[in-house]
N, C-alpha and C positions, 0 to 999 in steps of 0.2 A: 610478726605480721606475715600475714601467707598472699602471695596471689601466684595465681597461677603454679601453685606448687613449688614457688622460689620462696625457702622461710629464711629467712638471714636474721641474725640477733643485732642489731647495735647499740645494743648494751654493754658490748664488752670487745675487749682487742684482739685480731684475729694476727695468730704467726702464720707463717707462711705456707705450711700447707693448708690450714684454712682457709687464707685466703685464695689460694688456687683454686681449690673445690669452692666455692662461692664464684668466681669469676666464669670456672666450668660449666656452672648450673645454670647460672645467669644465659649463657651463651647458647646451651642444648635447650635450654625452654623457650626462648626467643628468636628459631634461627632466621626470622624475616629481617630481624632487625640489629640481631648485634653477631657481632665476629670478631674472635679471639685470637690474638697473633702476639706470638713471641719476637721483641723486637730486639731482644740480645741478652747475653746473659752477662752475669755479675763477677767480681774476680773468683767468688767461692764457685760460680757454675750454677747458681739458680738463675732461672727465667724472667725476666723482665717482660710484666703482661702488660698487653693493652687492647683494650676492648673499645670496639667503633659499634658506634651506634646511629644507625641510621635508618629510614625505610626503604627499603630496595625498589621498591614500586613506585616510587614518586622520584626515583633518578639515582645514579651511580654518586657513592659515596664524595666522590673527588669533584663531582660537578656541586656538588652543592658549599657553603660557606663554613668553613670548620671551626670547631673550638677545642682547645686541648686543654688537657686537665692532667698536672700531676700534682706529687705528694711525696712526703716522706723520704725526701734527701738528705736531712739529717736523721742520722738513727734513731736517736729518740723521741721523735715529733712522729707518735705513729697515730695520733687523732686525727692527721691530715691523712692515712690512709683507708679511713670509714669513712671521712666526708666524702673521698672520691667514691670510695665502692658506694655508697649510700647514694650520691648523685647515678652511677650505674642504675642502680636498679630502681630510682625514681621513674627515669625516663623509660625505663623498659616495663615496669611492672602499672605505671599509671595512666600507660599509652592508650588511645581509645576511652578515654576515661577521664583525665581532666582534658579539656582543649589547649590550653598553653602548652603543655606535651605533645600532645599530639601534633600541633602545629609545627612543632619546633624538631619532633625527631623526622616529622616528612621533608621539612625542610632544612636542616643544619643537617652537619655528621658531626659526631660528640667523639675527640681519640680519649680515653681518661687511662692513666697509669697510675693506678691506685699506690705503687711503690719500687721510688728510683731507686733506693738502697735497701733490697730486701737480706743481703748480709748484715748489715749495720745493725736494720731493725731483728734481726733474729738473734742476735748477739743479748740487747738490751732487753729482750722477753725472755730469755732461757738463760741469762748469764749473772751473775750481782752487775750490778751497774752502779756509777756513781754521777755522770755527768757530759763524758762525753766519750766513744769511740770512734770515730768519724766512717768510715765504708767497710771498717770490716779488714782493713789491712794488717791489722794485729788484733787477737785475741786478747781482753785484758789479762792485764799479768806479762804478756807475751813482749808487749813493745819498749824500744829502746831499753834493750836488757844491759846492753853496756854501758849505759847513761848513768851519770851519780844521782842520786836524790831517792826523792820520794814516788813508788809506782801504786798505785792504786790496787787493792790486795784486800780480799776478803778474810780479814787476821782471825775474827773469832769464830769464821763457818757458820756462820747464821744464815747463806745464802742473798744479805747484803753487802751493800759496800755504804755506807755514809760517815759520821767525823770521828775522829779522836781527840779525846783531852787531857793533859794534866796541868797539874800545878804547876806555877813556875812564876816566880816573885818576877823575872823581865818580860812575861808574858803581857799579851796585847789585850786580853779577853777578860770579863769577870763575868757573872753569875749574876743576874738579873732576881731584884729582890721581888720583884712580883709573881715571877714564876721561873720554878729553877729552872728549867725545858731550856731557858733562853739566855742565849751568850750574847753579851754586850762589849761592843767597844770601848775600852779602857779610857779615859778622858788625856790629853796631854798632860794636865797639872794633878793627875791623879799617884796615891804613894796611901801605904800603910794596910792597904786590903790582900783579900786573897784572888790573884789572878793566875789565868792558865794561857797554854798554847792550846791552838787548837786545827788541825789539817786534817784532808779527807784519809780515811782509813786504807793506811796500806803500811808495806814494809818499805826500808830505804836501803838503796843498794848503796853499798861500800859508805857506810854509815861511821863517822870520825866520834861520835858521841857530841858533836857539838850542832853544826852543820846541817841544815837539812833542803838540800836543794829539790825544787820542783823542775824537772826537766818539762823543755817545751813540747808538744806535742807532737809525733810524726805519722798520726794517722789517717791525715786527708779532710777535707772538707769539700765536696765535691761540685758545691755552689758556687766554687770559685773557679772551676776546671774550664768553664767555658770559652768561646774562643774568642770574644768580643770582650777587648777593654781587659784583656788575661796579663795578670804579673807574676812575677815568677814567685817564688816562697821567701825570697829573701824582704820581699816587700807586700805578703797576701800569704796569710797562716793556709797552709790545707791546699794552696794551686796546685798541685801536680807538679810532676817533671816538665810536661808542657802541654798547653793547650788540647783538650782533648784525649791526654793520657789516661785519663780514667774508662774502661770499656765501656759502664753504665751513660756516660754522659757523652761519648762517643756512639750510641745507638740512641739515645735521644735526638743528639742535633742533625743525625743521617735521618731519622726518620721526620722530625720537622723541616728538615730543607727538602725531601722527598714531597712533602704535601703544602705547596705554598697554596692550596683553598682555608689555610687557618687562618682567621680574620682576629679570634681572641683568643687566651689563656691567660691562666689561674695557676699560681704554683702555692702550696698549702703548705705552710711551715705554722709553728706555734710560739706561746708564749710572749703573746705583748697584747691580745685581743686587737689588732691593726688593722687596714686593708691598705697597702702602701702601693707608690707610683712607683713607677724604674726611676732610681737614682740615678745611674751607672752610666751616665752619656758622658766618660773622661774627663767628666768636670766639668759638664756642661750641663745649663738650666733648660727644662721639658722648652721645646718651642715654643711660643707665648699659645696660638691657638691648638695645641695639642694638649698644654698645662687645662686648660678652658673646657677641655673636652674630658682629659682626669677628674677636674673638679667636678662635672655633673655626672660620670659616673661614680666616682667619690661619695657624692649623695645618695644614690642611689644605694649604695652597699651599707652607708652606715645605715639609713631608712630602713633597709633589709635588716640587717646583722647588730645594729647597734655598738659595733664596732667605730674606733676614732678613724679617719681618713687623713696620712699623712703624705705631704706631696714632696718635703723637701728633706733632703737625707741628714740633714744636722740637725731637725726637729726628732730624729729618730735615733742619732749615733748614743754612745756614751762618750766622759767627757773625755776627751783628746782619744778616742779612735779615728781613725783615717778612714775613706773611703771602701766602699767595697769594688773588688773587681771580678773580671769573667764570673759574674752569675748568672743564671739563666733569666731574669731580667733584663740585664744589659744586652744579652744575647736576642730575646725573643721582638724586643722595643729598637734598640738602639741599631741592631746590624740589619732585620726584617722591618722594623714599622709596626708591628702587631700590638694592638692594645690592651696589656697584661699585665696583670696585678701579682703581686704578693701578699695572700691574706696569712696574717699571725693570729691564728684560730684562739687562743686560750688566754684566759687573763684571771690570774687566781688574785692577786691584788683588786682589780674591780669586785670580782665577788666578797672578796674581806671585806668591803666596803673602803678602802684607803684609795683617797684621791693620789693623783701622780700628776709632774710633767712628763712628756715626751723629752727625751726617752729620762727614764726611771729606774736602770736597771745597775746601781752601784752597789757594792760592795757590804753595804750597810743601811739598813733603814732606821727611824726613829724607834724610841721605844713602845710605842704607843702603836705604831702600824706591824710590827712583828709578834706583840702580844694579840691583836688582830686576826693575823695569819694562823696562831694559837688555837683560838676561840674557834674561828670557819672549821679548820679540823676538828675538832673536838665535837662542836653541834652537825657538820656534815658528813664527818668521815669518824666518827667514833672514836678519833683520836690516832686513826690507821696510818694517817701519813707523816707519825713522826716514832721515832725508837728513843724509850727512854735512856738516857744514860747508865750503860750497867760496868761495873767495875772488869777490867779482863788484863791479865798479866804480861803486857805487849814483851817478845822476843828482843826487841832493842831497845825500847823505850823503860821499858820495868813499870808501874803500875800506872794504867790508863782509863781513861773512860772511852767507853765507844758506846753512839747513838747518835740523833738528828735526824735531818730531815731526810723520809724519802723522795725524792726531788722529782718520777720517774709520771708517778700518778697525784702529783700535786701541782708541781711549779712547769713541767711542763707538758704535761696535758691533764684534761680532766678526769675526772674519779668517772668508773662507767657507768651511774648512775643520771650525769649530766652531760650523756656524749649524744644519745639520739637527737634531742634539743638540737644540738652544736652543728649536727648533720645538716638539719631541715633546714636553720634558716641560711647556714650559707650555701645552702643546693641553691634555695630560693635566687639567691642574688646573681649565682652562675648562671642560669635560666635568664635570666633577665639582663645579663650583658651578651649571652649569645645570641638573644632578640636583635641584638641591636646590629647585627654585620649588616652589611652591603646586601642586595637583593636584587639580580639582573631581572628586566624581565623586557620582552618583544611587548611594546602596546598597540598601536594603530599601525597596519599594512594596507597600505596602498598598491593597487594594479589598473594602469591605466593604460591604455590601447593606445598606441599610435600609428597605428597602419602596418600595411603589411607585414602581419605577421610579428611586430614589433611591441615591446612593451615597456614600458617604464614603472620597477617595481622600489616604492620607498615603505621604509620601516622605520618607524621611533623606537632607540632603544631606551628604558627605563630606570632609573635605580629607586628601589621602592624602600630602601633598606634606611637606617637613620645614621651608618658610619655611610662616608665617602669609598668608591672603590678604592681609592688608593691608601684608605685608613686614617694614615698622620702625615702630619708633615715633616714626620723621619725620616717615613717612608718614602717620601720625594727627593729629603734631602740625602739621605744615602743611596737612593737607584733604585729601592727595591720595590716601587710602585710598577707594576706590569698594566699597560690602556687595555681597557675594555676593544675588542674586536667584536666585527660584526662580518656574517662571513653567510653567501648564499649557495644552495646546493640546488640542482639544475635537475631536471626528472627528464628522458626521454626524450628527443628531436629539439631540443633547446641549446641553447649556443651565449654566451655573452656577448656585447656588441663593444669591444675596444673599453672595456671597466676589468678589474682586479675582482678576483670572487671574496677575496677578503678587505674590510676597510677597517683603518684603527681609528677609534673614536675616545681616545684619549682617556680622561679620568671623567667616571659619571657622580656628581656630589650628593650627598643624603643630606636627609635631615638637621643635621649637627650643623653644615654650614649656611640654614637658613633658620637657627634657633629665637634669632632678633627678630625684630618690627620692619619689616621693607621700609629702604631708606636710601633714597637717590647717590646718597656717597658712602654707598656700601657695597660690592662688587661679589653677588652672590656667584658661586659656582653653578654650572648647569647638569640640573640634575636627571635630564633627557638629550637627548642628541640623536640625527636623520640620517641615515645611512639609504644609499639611493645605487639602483643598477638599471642598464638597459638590457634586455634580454630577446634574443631571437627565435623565434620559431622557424624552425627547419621543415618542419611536416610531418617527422617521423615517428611524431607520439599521439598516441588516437586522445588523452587525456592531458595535457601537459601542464604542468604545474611545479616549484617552486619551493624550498624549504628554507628559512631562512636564520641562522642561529646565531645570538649572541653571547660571548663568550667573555667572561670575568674572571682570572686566580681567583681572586677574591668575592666577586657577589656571583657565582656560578655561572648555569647554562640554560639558557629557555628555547625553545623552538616554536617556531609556527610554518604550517605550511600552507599553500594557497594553490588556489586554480589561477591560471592565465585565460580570461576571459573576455570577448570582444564585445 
């Protein structure tokens, strides 16, 4: 699709020099409205974009209510880097064109960084992949070379990586009668069949012939790196050396603590089809009216996206994992206040058609739901996302099978046939949580005379917007609610008379805290409040007059000016 001579494909997964030139384009055909800054680079030395979208003509990018958008902090989750770019060029290519856009890029600024881990992600599109590399700190092949076990190793050069099998009378695994493609869990009371082992394809260092250890992983996980609610590795796979040692996520939280006008954000990982609340308050449950406020945008996304909405982290965990820590959840909610989700774009199980609980993601499914997974490929993928089992002469092992699943364009993100779809409707639900910030605005200005030369100038300020300026009530409870001011600027032979040119008017309440039926023993917030000055005329302005601005972190900056009139 073309507009304006920006043609982007989202049909298919862009590495990274494509995505640069796509970000470029976007930004030289647009320049009223988007601008292109590198906010840091990665350990390999690639750029870290992020593109601000905003209308320059309807007010400075920082005065208005922001929403931030990333993506692709795990390497292999690079469906969440077309949704952002896809939301990019929504708003910029449909501007003047639908009014929801319009409306929203004159007023919000959109920061979107289509990709936190652009090493990670260039790794798993140019390299065999198996599962997981985490930032790009090791090359596979490369990591923990002096560890014993099993490394992940592309044995037969097919330019995959997925499992290996053989025979083996103690083996866990047998050969699914309905279709040989599929390995089954061995029964406890099971004896007298042919069963195999069966681990991902690689070589095994310092290999005893019996032995085969899976070393833990020491490549980073970068969603843990952040500095709220941060554990060390001994107790959170992938934290860093310490908070913030990652550079990638060390130029993210500089540059979100540089723009506290972000009122929401969106961090796009895959594989659950979700839209999840922040866990990550140190073991602590969402504030009851902040959970309240999750649950109806929770509706709203699933409404949009048809995605499940999960609020509470043990509906989400598997069974005995622990907590998560320093994520950029925890960080964006718990330390700011900001009201951000984590949407898990991709769910290849609901498209099988197999029901699930929350969470679902063990070890083993029935036979019935994997023969399922079979079929989906087979009818939507030609049969593309899995390698049949072919006999190959393993160096340690002696005769193996290798094939299974490719896991990369099935299980965690979609074939690119079903990614445009995947774009639209979670642009749609972005759009419609950024509607919803804080909205200062100056309503009714009063100037009344009082004699000589004297005036008494009052102002209502407003919040037109459906969050509260101060967002949640994390936001209260950790400090990080900054009051609404209100602040008068004087023209010409004007003087104040014994008042402060600026006045704080505390928190201004939205919509959210008036969602109920009025009700005598209910203690709305106010969602207007008067700010008032006395102002002197001197003489020495042939026209004298008054500018009066109110000012939000969070629901931005309005002004009005007025004549002093007797």
């Amino acid at each position: 699709m073309t507009r304006q001579g920006v043609d982007l494909d989202f049909g298919r997964y862009y590495q990274y020099e494509e995505l640069d030139s796509a970000l470029h384009e976007l930004a030289a055909a647009y320049p009223e409205l988007a601008k292109l800054t590198s906010i840091g680079k990665s350990r390999r030395g690639r750029d870290l974009w992020m593109i601000e979208i905003t209308n320059d003509a309807t007010g400075l990018g920082e005065e208005k209510p922001g929403y931030y958008i990333d993506a692709n902090t795990h390497p292999e989750e690079i469906s969440g880097t077309m949704v952002a770019l896809y939301t990019a060029w929504h708003l910029l290519t449909q501007y003047g064109k639908v009014d929801e856009v319009t409306r929203l890029v004159d007023r919000r600024t959109f920061y979107i960084l289509p990709r936190v881990n652009p090493d990670g992600a260039e790794i798993c599109m140019t390299m065999p992949f198996y599962q997981w590399i985490g930032n790009g700190l090791y090359l596979p092949g490369e990591q923990q070379l002096d560890a014993d076990g099993l490394h992940y190793t592309d044995v037969n050069e097919d330019g995959l990586i997925v499992d290996m099998r053989w025979r083996d009378p103690t083996g866990e695994w047998k050969v699914s009668d309905k279709d040989p493609r599929l390995m089954l869990q061995r029964r406890p009371d099971e004896y007298g069949g042919e069963y195999y082992r069966l681990v991902p394809e690689g070589m095994i260092n310092n290999f005893d012939g019996a032995e085969i250890p899976i070393p833990r992983p020491m490549d980073g996980n970068m969603n843990r790196n952040y500095p709220y609610d941060w554990g060390p590795e001994g107790e959170q796979y992938g934290a860093g050396e310490y908070p913030l040692s990652e550079p990638e996520i060390e130029a993210i939280v500089t540059f979100i603590k540089d723009h506290p006008n972000i009122t929401g954000a969106i961090n796009y990982h895959t594989h659950a089809g979700a839209i999840l609340a922040p866990f990550n308050l140190r073991g602590e449950d969402l504030p009851l009216q902040d959970e309240m406020l999750y649950k109806r945008f929770g509706d709203m996304g699933k409404e949009e996206t048809g995605y499940h909405f999960i609020l509470k982290e043990e509906e989400f965990n598997s069974p005995g994992q622990g907590r998560r820590m320093g994520t950029a959840s925890a960080f964006l909610y718990g330390q700011l206040g900001i009201v951000c989700f984590v949407t898990e774009l991709w769910d290849v199980y609901a498209e099988a058609g197999i029901e699930k609980d929350w969470f679902f993601l063990t070890q083993e499914l029935p036979e019935e739901d994997s023969l399922k997974l079979l079929k989906w490929n087979d009818e939507q993928l030609k049969g593309e996302a899995f390698v049949e089992w072919t006999p190959f002469d393993h160096p340690q092992l002696g005769e193996v099978e290798i094939g299974g699943w490719r896991r990369l364009y099935m299980f965690r993100n979609p074939p690119a046939h079903m990614l445009e779809e995947m774009c639209r409707k979670n642009a749609g639900f972005t759009l419609k949580h950024a509607a919803a910030a804080p909205e200062v605005h100056i309503g009714d200005v009063e100037v009344k005379a009082l004699g000589d030369g004297v005036y008494r100038v009052r102002a209502v300020v407003e919040n037109w917007g459906y969050l509260s300026t101060n967002l949640t009530e994390q936001a209260k409870r950790v400090e990080a609610a900054k009051p609404v001011m209100a602040r008068i600027e004087l023209g010409e032979g004007l003087e104040l008379a014994d008042v402060k040119a600026e006045i704080e008017l505390g928190d201004l309440a939205g919509r959210a805290d008036r969602r109920r039926k009025y009700s005598r023993f209910r203690d709305w917030g106010a969602p207007a409040k008067k700010a008032e000055w006395v102002v002197r005329n001197t003489g020495g302005g042939s026209a004298p007059r008054v500018t009066v601005i109110a000012t939000s972190k969070t629901g931005g900056v309005d002004r009005r000016t007025v004549d002093l009139q007797d």
